[in-house]
Every structure is written in C-alpha cells, then in structure tokens.
Residue frames as a rotation matrix with the C-alpha (Angstrom) as fourth column:
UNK 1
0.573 0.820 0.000 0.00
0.820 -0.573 0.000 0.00
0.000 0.000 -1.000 0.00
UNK 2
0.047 -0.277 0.960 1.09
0.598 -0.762 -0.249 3.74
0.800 0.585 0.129 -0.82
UNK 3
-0.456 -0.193 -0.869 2.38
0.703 -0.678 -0.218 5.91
-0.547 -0.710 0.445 2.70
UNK 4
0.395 0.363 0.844 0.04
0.690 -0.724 -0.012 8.69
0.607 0.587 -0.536 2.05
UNK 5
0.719 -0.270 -0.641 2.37
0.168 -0.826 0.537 10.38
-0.675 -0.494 -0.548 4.52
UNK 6
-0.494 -0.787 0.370 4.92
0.593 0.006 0.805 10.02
-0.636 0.617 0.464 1.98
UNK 7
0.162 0.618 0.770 2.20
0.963 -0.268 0.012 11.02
0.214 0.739 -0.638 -0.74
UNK 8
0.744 0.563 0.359 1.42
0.407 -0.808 0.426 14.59
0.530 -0.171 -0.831 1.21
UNK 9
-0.148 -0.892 0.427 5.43
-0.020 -0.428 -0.903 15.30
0.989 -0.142 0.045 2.40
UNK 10
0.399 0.171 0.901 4.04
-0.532 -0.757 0.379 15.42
0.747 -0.630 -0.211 5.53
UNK 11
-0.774 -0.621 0.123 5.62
-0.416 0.353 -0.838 13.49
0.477 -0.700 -0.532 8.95
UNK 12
-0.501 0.685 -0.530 3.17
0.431 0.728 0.533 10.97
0.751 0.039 -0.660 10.93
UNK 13
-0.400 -0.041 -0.916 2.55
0.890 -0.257 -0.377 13.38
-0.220 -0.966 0.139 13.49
UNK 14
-0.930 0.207 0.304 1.39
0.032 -0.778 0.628 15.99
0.366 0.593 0.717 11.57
UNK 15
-0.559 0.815 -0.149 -1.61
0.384 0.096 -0.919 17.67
-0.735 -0.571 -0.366 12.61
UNK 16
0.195 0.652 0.733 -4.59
0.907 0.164 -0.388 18.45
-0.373 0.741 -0.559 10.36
UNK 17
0.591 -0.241 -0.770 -3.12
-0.514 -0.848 -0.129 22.62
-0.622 0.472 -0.625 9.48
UNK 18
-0.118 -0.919 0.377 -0.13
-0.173 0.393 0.903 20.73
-0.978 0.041 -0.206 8.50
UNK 19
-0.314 0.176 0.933 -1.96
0.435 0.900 -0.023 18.60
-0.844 0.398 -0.359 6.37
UNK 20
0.680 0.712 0.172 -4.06
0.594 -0.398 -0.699 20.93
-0.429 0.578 -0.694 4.65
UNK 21
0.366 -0.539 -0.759 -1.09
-0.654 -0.729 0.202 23.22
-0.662 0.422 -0.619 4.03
UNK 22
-0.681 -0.683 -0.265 0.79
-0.473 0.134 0.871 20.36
-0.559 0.718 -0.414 2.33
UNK 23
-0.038 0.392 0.919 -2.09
0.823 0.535 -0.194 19.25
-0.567 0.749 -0.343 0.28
UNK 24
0.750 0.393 -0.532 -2.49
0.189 -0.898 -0.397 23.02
-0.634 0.197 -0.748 -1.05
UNK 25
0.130 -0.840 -0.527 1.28
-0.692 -0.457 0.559 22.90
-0.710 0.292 -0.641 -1.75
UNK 26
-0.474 -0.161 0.866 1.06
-0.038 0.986 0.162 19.47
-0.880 0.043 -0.473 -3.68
UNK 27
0.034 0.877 0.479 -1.95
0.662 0.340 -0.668 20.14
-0.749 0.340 -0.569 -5.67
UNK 28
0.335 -0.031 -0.942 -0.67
-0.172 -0.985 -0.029 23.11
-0.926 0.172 -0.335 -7.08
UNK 29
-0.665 -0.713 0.221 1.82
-0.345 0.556 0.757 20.82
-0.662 0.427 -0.616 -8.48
UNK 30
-0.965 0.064 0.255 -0.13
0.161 0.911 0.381 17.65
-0.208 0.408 -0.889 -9.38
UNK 31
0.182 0.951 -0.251 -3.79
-0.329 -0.181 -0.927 19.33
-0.926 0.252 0.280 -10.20
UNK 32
-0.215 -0.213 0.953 -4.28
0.878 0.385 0.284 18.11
-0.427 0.898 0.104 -13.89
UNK 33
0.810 0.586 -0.018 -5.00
0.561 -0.784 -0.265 21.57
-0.169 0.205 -0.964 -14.45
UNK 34
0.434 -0.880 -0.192 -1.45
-0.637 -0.450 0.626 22.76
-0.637 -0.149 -0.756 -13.82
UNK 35
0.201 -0.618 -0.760 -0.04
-0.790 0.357 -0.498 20.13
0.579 0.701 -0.416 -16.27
UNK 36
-0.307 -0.038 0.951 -0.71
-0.763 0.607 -0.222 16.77
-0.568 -0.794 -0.215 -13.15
UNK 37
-0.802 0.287 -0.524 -1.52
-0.019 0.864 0.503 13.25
0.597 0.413 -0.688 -13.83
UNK 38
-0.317 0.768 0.557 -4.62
-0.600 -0.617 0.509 12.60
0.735 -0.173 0.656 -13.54
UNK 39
0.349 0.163 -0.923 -4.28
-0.040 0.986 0.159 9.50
0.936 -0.019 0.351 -11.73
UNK 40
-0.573 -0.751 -0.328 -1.55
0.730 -0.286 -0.620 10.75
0.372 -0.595 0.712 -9.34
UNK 41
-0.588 0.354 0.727 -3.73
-0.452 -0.889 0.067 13.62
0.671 -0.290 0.683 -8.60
UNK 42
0.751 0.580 -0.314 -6.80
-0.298 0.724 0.622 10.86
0.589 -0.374 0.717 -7.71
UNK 43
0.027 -0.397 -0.917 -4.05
0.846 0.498 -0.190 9.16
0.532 -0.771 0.350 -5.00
UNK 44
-0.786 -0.613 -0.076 -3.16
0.490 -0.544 -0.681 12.33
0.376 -0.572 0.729 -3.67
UNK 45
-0.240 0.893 0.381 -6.81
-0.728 -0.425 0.538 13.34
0.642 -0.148 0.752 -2.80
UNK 46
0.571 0.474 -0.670 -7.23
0.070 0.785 0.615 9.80
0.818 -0.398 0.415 -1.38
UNK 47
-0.193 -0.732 -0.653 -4.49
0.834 0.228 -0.502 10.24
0.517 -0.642 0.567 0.97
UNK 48
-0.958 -0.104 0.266 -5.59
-0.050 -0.855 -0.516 13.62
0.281 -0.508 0.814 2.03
UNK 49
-0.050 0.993 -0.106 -8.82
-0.509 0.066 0.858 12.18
0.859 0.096 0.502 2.95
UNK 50
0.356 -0.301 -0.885 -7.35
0.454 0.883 -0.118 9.53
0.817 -0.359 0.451 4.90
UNK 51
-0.483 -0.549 -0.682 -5.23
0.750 0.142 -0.646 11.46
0.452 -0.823 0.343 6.82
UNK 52
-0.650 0.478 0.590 -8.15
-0.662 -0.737 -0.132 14.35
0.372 -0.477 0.796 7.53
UNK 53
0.369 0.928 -0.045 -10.32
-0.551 0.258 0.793 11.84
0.748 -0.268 0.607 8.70
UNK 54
-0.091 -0.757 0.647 -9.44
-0.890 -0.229 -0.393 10.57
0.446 -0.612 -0.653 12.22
UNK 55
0.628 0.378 0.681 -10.99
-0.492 0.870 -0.029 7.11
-0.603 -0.317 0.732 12.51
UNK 56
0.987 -0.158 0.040 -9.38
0.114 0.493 -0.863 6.43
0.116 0.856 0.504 9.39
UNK 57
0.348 -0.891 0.290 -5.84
-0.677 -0.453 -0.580 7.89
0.649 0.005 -0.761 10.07
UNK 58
0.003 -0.348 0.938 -5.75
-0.956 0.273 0.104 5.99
-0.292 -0.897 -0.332 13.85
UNK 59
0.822 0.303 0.483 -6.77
-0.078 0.899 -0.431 2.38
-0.565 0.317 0.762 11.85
UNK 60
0.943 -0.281 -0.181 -3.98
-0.228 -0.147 -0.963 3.22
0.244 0.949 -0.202 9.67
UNK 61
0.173 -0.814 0.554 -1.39
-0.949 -0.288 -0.126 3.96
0.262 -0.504 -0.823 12.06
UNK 62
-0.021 -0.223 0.975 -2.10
-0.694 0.705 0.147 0.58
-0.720 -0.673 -0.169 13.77
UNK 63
0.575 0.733 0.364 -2.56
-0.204 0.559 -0.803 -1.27
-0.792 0.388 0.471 10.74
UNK 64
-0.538 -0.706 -0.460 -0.76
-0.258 -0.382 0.888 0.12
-0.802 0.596 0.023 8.32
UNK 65
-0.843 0.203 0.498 -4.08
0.533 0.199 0.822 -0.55
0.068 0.959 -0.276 5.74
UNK 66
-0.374 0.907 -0.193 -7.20
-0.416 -0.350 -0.839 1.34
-0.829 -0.233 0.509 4.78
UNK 67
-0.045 0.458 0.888 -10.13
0.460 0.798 -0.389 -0.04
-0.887 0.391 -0.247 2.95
UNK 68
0.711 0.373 0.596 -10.12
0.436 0.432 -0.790 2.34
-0.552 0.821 0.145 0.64
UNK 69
0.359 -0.882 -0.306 -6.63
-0.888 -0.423 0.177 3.09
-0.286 0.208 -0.935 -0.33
UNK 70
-0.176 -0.520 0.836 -5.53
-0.410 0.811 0.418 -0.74
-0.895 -0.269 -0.356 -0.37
UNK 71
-0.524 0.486 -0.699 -5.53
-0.798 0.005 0.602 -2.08
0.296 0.874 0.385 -3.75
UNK 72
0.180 0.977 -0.114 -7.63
-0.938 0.205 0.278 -5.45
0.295 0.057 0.954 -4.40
UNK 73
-0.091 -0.268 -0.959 -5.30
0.306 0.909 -0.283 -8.08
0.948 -0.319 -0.001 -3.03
UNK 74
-0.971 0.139 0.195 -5.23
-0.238 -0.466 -0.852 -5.89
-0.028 -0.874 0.486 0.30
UNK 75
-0.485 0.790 0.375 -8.69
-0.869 -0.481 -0.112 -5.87
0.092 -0.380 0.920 0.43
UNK 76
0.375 0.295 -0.879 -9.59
-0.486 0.870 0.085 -9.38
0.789 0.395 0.470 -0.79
UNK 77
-0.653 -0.445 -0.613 -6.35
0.432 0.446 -0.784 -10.37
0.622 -0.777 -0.099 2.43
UNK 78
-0.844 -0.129 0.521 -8.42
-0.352 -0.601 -0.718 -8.16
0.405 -0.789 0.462 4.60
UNK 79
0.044 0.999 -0.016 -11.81
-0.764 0.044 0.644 -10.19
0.644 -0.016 0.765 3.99
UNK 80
0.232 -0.201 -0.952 -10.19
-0.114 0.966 -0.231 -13.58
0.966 0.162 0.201 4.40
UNK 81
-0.776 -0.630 -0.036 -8.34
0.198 -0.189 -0.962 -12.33
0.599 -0.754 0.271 7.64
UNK 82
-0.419 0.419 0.805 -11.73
-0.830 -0.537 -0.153 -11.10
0.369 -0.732 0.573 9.12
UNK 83
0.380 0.623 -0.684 -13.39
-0.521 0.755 0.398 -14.41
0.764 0.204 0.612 8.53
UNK 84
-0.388 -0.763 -0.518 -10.18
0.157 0.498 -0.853 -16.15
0.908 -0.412 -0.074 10.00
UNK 85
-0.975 -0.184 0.125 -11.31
0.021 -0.633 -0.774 -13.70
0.222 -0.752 0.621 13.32
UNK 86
-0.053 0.985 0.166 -14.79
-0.968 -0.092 0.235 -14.61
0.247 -0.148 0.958 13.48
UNK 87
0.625 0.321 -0.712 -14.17
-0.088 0.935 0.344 -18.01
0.776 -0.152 0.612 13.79
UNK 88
-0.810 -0.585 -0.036 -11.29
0.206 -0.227 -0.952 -17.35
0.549 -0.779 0.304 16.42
UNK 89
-0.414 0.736 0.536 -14.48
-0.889 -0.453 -0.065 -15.06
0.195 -0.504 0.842 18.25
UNK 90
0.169 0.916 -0.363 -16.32
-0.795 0.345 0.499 -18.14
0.583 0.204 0.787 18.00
UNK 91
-0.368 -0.722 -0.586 -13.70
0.045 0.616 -0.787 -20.86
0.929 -0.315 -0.194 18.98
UNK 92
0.541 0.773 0.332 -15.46
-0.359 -0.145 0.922 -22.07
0.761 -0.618 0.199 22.16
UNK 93
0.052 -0.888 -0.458 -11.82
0.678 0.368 -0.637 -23.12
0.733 -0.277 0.621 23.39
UNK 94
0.769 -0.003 -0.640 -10.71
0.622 -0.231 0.748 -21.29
-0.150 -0.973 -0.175 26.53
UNK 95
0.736 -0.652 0.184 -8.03
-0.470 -0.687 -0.554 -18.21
0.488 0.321 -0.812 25.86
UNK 96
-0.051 -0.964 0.261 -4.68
-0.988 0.011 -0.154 -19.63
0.145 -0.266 -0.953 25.97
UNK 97
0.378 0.122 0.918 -5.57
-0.389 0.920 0.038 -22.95
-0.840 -0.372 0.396 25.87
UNK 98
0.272 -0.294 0.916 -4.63
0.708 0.706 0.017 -22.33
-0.652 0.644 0.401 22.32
UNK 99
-0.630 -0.704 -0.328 -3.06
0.389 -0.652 0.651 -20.54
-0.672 0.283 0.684 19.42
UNK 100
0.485 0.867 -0.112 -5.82
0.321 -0.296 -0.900 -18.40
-0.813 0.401 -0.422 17.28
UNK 101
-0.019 -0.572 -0.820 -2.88
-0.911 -0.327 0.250 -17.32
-0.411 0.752 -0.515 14.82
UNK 102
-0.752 -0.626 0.208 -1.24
-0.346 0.642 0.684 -20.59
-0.562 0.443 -0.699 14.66
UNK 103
-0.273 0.613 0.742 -4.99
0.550 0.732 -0.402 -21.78
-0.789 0.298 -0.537 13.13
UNK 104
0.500 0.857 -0.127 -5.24
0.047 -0.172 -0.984 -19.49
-0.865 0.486 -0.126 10.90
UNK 105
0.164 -0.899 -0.406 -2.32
-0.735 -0.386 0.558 -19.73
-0.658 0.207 -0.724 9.66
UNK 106
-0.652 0.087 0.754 -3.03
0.168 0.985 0.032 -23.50
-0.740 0.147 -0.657 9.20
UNK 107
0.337 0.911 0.238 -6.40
0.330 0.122 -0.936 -22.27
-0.882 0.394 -0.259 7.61
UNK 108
0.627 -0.025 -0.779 -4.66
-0.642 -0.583 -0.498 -19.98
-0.442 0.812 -0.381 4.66
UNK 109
-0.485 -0.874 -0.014 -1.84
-0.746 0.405 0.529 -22.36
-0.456 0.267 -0.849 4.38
UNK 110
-0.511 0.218 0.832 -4.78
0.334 0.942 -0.042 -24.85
-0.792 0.256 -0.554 3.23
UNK 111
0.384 0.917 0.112 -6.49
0.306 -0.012 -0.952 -22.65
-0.871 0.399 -0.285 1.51
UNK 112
0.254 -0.394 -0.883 -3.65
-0.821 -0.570 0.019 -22.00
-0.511 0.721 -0.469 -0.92
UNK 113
-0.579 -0.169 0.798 -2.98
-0.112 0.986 0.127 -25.76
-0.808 -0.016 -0.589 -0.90
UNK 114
0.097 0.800 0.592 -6.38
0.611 0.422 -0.670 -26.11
-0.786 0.427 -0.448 -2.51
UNK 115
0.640 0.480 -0.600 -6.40
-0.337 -0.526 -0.781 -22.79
-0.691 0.702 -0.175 -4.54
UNK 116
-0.141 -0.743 -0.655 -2.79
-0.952 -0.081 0.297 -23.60
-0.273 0.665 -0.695 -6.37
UNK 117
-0.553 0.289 0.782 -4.29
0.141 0.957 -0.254 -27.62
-0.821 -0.030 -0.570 -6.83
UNK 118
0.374 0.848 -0.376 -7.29
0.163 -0.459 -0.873 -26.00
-0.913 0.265 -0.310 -8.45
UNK 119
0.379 -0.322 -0.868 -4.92
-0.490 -0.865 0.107 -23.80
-0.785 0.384 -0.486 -10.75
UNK 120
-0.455 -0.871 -0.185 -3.08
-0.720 0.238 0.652 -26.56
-0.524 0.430 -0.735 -11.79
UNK 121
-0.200 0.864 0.463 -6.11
0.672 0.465 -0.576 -28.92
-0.713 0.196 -0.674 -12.49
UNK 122
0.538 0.568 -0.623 -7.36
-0.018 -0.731 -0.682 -25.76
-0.843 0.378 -0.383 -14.39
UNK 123
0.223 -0.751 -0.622 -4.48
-0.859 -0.452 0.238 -25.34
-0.460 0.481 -0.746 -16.48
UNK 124
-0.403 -0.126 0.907 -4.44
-0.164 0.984 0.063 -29.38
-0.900 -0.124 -0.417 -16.94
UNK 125
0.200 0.823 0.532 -7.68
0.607 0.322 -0.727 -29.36
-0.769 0.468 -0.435 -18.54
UNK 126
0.821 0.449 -0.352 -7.08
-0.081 -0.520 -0.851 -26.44
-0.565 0.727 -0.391 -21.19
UNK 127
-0.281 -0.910 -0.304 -3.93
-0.672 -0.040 0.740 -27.65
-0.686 0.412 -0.600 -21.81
UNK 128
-0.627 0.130 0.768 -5.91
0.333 0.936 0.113 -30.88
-0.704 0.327 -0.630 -23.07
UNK 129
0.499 0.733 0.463 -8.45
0.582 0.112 -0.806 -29.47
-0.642 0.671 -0.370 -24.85
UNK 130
0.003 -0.760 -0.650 -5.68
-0.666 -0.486 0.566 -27.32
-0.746 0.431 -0.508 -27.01
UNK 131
-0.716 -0.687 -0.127 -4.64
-0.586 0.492 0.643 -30.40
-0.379 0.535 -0.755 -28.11
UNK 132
-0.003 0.692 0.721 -8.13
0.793 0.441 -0.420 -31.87
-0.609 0.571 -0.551 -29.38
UNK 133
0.591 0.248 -0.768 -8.25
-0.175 -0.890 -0.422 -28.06
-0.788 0.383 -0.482 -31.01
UNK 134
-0.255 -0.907 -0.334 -5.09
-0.578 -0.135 0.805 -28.66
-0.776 0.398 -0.490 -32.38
UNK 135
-0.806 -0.024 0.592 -6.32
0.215 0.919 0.330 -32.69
-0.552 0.393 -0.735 -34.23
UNK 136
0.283 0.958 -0.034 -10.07
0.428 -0.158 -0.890 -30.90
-0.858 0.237 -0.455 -34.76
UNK 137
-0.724 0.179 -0.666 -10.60
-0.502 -0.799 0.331 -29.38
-0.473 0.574 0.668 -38.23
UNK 138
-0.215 0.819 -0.531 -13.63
-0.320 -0.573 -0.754 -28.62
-0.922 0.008 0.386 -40.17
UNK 139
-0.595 -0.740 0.313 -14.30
0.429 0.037 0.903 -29.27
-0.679 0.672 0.295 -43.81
UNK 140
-0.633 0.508 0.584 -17.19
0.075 -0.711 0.699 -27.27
0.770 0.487 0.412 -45.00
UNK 141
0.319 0.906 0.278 -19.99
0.342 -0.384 0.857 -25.33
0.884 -0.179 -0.433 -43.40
UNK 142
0.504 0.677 0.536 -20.07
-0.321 -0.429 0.844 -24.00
0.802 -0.598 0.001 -39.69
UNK 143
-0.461 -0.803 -0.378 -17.35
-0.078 0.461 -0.884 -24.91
0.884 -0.378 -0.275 -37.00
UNK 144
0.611 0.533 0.585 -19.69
-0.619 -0.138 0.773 -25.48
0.493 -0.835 0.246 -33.67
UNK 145
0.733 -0.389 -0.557 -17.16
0.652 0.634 0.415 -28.03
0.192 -0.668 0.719 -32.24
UNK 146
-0.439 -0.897 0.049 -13.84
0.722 -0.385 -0.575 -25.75
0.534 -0.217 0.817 -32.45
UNK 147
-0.012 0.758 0.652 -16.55
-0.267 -0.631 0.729 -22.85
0.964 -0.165 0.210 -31.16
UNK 148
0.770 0.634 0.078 -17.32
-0.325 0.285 0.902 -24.72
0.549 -0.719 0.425 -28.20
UNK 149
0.641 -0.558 -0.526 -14.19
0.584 0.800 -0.137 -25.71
0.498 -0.219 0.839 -27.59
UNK 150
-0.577 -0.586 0.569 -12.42
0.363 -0.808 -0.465 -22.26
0.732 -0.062 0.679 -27.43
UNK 151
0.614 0.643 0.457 -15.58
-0.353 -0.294 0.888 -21.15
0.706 -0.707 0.047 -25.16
UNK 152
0.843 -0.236 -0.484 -13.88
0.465 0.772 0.433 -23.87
0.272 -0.590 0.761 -22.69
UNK 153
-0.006 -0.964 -0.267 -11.00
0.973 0.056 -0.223 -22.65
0.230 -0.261 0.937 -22.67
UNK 154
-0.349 0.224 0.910 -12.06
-0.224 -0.963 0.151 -18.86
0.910 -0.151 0.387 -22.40
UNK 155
0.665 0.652 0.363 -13.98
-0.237 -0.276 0.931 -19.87
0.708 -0.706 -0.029 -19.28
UNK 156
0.725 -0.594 -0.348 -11.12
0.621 0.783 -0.043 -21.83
0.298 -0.185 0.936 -18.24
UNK 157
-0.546 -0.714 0.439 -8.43
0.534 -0.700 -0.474 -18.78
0.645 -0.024 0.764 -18.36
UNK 158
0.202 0.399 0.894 -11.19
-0.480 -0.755 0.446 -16.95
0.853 -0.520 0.039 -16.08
UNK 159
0.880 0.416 -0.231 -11.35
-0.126 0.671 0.730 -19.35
0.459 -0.613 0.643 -13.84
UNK 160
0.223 -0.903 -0.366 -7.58
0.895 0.339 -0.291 -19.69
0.387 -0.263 0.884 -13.38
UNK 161
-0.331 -0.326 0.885 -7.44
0.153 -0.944 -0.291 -15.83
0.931 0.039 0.363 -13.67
UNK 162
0.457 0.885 0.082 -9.94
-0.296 0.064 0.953 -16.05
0.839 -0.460 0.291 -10.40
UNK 163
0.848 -0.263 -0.460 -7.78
0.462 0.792 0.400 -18.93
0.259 -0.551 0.793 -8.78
UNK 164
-0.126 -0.980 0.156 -4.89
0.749 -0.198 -0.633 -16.61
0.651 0.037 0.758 -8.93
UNK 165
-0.122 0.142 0.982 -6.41
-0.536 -0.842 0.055 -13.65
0.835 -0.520 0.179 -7.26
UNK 166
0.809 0.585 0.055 -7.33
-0.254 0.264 0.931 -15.91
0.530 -0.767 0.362 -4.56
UNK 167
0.401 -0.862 -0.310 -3.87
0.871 0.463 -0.163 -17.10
0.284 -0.204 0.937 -4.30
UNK 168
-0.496 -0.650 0.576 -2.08
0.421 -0.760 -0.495 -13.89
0.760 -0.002 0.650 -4.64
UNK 169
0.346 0.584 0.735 -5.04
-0.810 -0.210 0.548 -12.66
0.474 -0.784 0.400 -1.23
UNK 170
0.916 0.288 -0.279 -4.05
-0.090 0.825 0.558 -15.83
0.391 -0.487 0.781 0.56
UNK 171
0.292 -0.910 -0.294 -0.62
0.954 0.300 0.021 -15.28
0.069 -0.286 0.956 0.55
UNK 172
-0.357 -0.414 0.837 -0.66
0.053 -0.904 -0.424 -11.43
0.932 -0.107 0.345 1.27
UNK 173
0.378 0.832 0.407 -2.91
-0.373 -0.265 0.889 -12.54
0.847 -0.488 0.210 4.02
UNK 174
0.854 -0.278 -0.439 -0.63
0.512 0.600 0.615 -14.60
0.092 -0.750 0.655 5.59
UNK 175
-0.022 -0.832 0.554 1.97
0.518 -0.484 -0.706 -11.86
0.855 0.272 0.441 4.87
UNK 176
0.041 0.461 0.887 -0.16
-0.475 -0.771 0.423 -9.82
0.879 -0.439 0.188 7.36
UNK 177
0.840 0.461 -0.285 -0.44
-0.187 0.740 0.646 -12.95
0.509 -0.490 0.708 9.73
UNK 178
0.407 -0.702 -0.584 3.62
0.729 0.635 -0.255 -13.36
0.550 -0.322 0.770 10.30
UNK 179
-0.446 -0.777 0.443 5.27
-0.083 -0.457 -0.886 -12.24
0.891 -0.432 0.139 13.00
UNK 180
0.139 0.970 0.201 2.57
-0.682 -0.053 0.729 -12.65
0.718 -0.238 0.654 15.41
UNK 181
-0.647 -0.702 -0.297 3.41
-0.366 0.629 -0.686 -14.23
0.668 -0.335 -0.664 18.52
UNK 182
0.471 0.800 0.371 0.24
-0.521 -0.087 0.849 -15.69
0.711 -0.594 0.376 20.97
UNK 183
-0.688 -0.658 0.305 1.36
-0.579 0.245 -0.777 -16.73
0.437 -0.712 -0.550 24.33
UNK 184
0.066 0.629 -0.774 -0.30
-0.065 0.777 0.626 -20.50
0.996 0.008 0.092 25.30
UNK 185
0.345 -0.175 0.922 -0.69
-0.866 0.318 0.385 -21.66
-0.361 -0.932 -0.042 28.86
UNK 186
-0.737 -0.613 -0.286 1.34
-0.621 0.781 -0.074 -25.19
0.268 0.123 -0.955 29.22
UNK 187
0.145 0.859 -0.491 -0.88
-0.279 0.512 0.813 -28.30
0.949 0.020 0.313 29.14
UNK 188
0.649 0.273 0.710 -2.26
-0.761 0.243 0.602 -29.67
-0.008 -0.931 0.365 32.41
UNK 189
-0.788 -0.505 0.351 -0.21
-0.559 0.827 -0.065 -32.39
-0.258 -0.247 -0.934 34.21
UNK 190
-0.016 0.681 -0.733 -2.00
0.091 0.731 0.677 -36.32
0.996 -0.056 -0.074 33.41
UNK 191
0.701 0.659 0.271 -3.98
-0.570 0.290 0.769 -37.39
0.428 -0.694 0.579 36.49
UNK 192
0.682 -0.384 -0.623 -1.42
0.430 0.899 -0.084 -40.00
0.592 -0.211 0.778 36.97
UNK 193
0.081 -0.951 0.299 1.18
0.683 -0.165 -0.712 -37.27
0.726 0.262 0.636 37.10
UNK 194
0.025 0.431 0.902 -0.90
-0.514 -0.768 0.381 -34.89
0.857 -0.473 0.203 39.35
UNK 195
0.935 0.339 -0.100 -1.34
-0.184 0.710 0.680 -38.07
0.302 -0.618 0.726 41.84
UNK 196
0.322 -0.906 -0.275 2.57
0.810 0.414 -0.416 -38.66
0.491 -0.089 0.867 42.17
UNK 197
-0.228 -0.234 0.945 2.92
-0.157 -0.949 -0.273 -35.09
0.961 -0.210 0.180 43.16
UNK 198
0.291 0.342 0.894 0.57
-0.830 -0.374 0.414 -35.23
0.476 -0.862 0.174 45.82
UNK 199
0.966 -0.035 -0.255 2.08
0.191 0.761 0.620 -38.62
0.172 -0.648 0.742 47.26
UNK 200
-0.174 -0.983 -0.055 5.74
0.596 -0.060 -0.801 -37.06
0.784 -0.172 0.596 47.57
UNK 201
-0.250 0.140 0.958 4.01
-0.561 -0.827 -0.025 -34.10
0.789 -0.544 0.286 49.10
UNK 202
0.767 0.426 0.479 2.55
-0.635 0.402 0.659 -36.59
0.089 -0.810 0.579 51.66
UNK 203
0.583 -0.674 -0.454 5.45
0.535 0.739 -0.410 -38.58
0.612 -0.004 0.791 51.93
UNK 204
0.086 -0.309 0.947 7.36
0.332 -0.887 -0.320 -35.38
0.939 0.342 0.026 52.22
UNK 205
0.222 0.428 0.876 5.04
-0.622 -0.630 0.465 -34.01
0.751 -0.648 0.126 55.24
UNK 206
0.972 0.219 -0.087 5.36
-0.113 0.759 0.641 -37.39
0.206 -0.613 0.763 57.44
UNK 207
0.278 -0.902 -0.330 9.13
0.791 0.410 -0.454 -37.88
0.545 -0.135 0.827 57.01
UNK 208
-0.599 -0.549 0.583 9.28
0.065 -0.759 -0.648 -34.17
0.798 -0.351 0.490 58.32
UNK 209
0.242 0.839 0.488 6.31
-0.576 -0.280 0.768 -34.13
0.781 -0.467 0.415 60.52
C-alpha cells in the first residue's frame, strides 16, 4: 500500500493545518490543471482524505491498511483475515488454551494448498483441450465443435485468472499474519502425574512431621 504520509510530504505526526497546508502545496503541483496526472492527482486526494479523517488515520497507524486506499489483493487479504477472526471469536476453546494465529495460519496455508491444486487442475484441462483443437478441423460449413471448444477454454483462463487472485489474497494474508506471537498456557499435568505429586508431598510431610 502507498504511505500517504509520503504522498502529502508530511511526517506521521502531523496535525490536520499541516496537512491541509501540504495538500495546497502538492496540488498546485499535481492538479491536472497545472499540467498533473490525472491518476496521481486521484491518490493524492485519497491520501488527504485519509489522513483528515481521524478514525481512518488511527486504523492506519495501527494497521498500516485502509479499505479504501488498499488495492484489491489488500482488500480481498483483509476479507479472508476477518473471517479467519470470526471463527477465532467463535472458537469455544478457553483463551490460551490455544493458538488463534497458529490456526489461521493453518487455515490460509490450506487454503492455498487447494487454490494452487485447483490452478493446476485448471491449467491441466485447457492444456488438453488445445490439443483436441489442435487434431479438430472442419471441412465445409459451420465450426460449432472448435466454437465450443475455445468457449472452454475462455472460461477456463477466467477461472484460473480467479484462482490466482485468490492465491495472490491468501498469501498477502498470511503476509499480514507473520510475526505474530500468541502466548499458550502449558498443558495440564495427566492425572497419573498430578497423583505422584501429591504422594511425595505426603510422603514429604510425614518424614518431616
């Protein structure tokens, strides 16, 4: 994602005069009116939104994404990641009894399993029909088999095109996911192990007692 403190010259601390002065000084520049891109102009408006708005600025800081500045993997990692966190919320496990990262981690790490399976399956199949395309040919009138075939493969190249975006969101999501450290509690002693305790401790008490 684009630092729109970078974007607007300004330091993260800046307060909102600040801001406004360096968007005034910026725009002067990059207005498409002055000879700006018009694109570059469009970021630099988003970013001076962002940081005048203070819900949106403080989400940033801690975050380092907004929803709408992020392109469409960001946003696509940011769905997946809530989901992940609803089912954590849900997890009827006891805090610290387990790791809520380490599972979702597990979860994206399958779901890329599956999507890049998928991809390759995908890519399998139009590779095959190519090669009936390739053996197929017409000799008079109307081609409805090569037709129908190419369709396949057109739907096929979406479908992969699809399978990739999911990949390329799975694996920014778990970008977001690493580093993350969750601090477990240590498993209970066995019953057996709990029982030995308490017969030294009573052993213990009598030899001193």
């Amino acid at each position: 994602m684009t630092d729109p403190y970078e974007i607007l010259g300004v330091d993260r601390d800046a307060d909102e005069a600040k801001v406004k002065a360096a968007y005034r000084r910026v725009a002067k520049v990059a207005h498409p009116d002055s000879g700006g891109d018009t694109e570059a102009f469009d970021i630099l408006q988003k970013a001076y939104g962002l940081l005048l708005d203070p819900v949106r600025r403080k989400v940033y800081d801690d975050t380092g994404y907004d929803v709408e500045f992020a392109d469409a993997a960001e946003l696509q990692a940011l769905v997946l990641i809530e989901k992940l966190v609803t089912d954590a919320v849900l997890d009827e496990r006891a805090p610290g009894s387990f790791d809520p990262v380490a599972v979702m981690q597990d979860s994206l790490s399958e779901e890329l399993r599956k999507a890049r399976f998928s991809k390759s399956e995908l890519e399998r199949h139009a590779s095959r029909i190519g090669l009936h395309l390739e053996r197929l040919e017409k000799q008079s009138g109307r081609d409805v088999l090569a037709h129908m075939f190419r369709a396949r493969i057109e739907a096929i190249s979406k479908a992969v095109a699809e399978t990739e975006a999911k990949i390329k969101a799975a694996e920014r999501a778990a970008d977001m996911l690493a580093g993350y450290v969750y601090d477990v509690d240590p498993p209970p002693l066995p019953e057996a192990a709990v029982a030995n305790i308490e017969w030294v401790e009573t052993s213990r008490n009598r030899s001193t007692g």
